[in-house]
Structure formats: structure tokens, C-alpha cells
N, C-alpha and C positions, 0 to 999 in steps of 0.2 A: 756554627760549630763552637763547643765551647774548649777553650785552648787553658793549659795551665805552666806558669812559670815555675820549671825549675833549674836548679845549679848541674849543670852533669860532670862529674870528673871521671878522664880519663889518663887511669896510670899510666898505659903504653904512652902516653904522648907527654904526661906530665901538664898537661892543661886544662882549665875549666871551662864553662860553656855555661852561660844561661841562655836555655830554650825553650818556648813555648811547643808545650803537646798538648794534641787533641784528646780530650777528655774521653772520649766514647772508644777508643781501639784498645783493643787487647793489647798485653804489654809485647806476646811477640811482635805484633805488626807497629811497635812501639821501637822495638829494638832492633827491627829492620830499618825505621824512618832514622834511627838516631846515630847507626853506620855507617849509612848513606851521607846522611850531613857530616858526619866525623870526616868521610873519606874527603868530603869536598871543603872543608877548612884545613883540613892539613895538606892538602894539593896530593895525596892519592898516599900518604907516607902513612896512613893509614890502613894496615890490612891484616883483619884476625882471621886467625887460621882455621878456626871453628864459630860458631855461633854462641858470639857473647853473650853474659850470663849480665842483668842487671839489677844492683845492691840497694839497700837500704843506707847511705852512708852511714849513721847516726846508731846503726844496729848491726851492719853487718850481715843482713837477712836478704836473698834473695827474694824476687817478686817472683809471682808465678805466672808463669806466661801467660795460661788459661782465663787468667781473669783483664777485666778493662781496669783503664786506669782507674774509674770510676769506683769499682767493687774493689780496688785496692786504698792502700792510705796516703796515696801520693795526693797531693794538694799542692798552691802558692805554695814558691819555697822550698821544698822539698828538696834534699841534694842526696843524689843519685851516682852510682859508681857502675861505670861500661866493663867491665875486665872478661 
């Protein structure tokens, strides 16, 4: 599976994260993996009320869930906003 490094920032919490994700999943099942790990570094003080929306940091541009990371322009590097 091929995994790609990126920066994730999360406002609620005020922290950053580099994390590898797998290349081939759709951004939702993207944003599900990235909740999950959020809730389990922050010991559970993590918890959005709806289903986070994830940015482009650099643009400000949501991703669309529909597509893999692949067919998107996430690549190394890449920093990323959970809100």
C-alpha cells in the first residue's frame, strides 16, 4: 500500500500531526482514519460534533470527499486542516 506523508493541523486542539495516509482511499474514509487517530492522541478530548470538513491549508480549499487521495493533489508534504 502506498502511504503518503503529510502535516495535519487541527484548530480544535491547536496541534499538528505528521501522518502517513494511504494513497488509494477516498478522502472520506480518509477523514474517518484521521478522527480516529486524532481522538486517540488527544486521549478522547477530541470530539467533533459533525463530520469534519478537510482543507487545503496553503489554499483554503476543501477536498472532496468523492475522490482518493490519489485523484486529488495531496502528495509528501502536503499540510492539511481537520475543522
Amino acid at each position: 500500500m502506498n502511504k503518503i506523508l503529510v502535516k495535519l493541523y487541527v484548530p480544535m486542539l491547536e496541534q499538528e500531526y505528521d501522518i502517513k495516509i494511504p494513497a488509494n482511499k477516498k478522502i472520506y474514509d480518509i477523514i474517518k482514519l484521521l478522527v480516529k487517530i486524532i481522538v486517540e492522541f488527544s486521549d478522547g478530548y477530541y470530539k467533533p460534533k459533525s463530520f469534519p470538513t478537510l482543507y487545503d491549508k496553503s489554499t483554503a480549499k476543501p477536498y472532496n470527499i468523492r475522490l482518493t487521495v490519489k485523484q486529488s493533489n495531496i502528495k509528501n508534504g502536503t499540510e492539511l486542516i481537520l475543522v
